[in-house]
N, C-alpha and C positions, 0 to 999 in steps of 0.2 A: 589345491582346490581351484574351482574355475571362476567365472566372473562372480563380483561380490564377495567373496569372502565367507569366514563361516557364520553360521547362524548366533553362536553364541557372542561372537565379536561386534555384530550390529547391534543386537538386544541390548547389550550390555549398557547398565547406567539408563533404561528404559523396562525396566522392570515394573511391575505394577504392586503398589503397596497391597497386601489385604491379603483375604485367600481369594484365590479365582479358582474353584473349585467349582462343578454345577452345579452343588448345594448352594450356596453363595449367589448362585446368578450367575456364574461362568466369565465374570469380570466385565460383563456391557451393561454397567450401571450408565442409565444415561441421565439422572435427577443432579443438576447441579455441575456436569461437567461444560457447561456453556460459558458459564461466569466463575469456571475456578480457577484461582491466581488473579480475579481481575475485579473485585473487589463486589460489593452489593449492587451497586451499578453496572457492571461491566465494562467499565472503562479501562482503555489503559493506561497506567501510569507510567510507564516508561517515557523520561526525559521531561517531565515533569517542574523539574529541578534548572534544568539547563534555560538561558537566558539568550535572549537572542541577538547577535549582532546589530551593527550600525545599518543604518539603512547606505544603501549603494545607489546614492544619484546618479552615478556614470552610467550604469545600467539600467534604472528607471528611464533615464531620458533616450538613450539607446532604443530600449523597449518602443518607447510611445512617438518616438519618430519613422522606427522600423513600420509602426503600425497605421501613424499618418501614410507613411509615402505610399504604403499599401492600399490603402484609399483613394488617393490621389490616382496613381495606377489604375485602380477598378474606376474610378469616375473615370479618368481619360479614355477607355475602352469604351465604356458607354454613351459617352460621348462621340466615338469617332464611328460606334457602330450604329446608332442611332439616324433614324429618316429625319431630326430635328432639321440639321445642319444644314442639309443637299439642297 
């Protein structure tokens, strides 16, 4: 077969529970399929569970100097291009 593979091989384990017959609606129920699996809220709860690491000084400080000198940078510019100075 040619690209993708065959039909029955993708479907598979994606099947739709119920009948999808036209009698039925032909399976485009759309009432409810927004927040299904994801609770009355729709939230998700995946990782939920999981707790979070230690905080990473090395890289906070990294961050917030990376972000000064950036500053520092853009003030120097507008300072050297600036009619203040001349």
């Amino acid at each position: 077969m040619g690209r993708g593979g065959a039909l029955d091989e993708m479907t598979s384990g994606h099947e739709p529970a119920g009948d999808t017959s036209a009698a039925a609606g032909g399976g485009h129920e759309v009432v409810g399929q927004a927040t299904a699996g994801h609770g009355a809220a729709g939230h998700d709860e995946h990782g939920a569970e999981e707790e979070l690491g230690p905080v990473d000084y090395g890289a906070w400080a990294a961050g917030i100097l990376g972000v000064a000198l950036g500053l520092l940078t853009a003030a120097c510019f507008a300072l050297a291009t600036s009619p203040v100075g001349r």
